[in-house]
C-alpha positions as a LaTeX table, in Angstrom:
\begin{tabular}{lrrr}
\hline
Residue & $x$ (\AA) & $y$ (\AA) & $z$ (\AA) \\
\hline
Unk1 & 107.78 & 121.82 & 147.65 \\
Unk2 & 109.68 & 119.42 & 145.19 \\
Unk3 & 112.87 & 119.72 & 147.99 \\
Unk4 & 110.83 & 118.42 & 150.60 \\
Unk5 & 109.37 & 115.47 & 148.34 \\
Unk6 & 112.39 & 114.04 & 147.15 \\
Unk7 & 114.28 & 114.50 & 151.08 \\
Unk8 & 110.69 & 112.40 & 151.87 \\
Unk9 & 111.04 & 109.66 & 149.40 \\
Unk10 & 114.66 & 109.23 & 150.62 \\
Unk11 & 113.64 & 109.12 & 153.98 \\
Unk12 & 111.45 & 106.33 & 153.20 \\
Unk13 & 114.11 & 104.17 & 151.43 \\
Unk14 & 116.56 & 104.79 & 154.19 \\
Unk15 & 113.77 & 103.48 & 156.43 \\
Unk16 & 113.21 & 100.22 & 154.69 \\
Unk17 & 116.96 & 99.57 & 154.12 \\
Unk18 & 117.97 & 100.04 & 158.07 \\
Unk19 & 114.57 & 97.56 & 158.66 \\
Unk20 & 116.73 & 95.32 & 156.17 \\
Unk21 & 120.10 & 95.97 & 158.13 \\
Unk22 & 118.94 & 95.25 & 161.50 \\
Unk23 & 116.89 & 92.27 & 160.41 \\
Unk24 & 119.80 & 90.72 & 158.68 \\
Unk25 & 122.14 & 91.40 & 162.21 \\
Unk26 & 119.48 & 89.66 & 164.02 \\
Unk27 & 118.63 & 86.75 & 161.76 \\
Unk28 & 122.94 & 86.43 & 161.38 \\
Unk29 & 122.93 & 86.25 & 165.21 \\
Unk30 & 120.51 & 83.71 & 165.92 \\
Unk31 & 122.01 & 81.46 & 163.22 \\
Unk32 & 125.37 & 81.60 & 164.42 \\
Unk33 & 123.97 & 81.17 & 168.40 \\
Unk34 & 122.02 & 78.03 & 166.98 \\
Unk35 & 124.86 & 76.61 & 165.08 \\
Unk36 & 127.04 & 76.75 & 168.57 \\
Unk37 & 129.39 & 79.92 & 167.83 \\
Unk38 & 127.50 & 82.52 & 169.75 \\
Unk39 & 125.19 & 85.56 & 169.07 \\
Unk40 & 128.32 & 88.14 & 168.98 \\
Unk41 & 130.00 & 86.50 & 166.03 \\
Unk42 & 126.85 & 86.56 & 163.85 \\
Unk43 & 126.19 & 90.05 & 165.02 \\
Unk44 & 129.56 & 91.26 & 164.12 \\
Unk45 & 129.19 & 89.81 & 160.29 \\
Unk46 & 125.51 & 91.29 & 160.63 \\
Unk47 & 126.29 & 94.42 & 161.36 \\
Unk48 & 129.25 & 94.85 & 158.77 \\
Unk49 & 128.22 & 92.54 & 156.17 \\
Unk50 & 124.30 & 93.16 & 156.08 \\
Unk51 & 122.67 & 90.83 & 154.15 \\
Unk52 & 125.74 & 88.78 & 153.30 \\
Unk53 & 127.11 & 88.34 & 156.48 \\
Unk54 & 123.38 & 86.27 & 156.98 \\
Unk55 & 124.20 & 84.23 & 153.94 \\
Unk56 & 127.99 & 83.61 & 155.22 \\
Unk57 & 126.09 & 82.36 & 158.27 \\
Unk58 & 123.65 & 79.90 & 156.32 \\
Unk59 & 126.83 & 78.43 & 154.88 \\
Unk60 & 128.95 & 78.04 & 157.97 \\
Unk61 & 128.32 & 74.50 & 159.07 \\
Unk62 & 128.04 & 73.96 & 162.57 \\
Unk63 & 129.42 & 72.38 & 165.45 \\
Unk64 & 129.20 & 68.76 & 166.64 \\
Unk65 & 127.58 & 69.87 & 169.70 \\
Unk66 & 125.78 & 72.82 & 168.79 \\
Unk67 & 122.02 & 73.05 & 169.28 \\
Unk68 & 121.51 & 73.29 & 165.72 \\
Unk69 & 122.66 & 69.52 & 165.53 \\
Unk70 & 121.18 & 68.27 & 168.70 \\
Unk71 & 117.73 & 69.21 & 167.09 \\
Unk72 & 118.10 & 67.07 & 164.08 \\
Unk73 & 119.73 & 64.28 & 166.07 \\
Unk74 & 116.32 & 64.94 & 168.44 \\
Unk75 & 114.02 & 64.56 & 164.97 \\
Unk76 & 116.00 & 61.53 & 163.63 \\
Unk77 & 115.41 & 59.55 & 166.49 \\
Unk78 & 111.73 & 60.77 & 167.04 \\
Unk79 & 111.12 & 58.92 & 163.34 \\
Unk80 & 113.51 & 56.12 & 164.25 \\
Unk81 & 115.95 & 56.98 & 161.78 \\
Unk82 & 120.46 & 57.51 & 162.27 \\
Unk83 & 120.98 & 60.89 & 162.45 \\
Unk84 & 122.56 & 62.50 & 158.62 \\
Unk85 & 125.80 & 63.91 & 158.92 \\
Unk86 & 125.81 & 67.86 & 158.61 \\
\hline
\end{tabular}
């Protein structure tokens, strides 16, 4: 009875940390598709890195023409305002 208990409360840890993996492959893939590098690169450092690879990807500045910086170029002149370097 104890076996099956402690195989249980593993189970339910592995659960929540492959809920953290995948999450942090998908949020590392949309980052690195909105900062104009494509989804596979931020899936790759998602995948291997976990949860770091989606910090690497909140640091990696991105491109002049990405969509990321077409947004805030968007905002800027929707308030009248010159767009802020990135």
């Amino acid at each position: 009875m104890t076996a099956s208990l402690i195989i249980a409360a593993l189970g339910s840890k592995a659960f929540w940390l492959l809920y953290l993996w995948l999450g942090s492959a998908w949020g590392a893939s949309e980052l690195s598709a909105r900062k104009g590098y494509g989804e596979k690169w931020g899936l790759g450092c998602g995948l291997l890195l976990s949860v770091v690879g989606l910090v690497i990807w909140l640091i990696v500045p991105p491109k002049p023409d990405s969509p990321w910086v077409q947004k805030k170029r968007r905002e800027a002149a929707n308030e009248g305002e010159e767009p802020t370097a990135v």
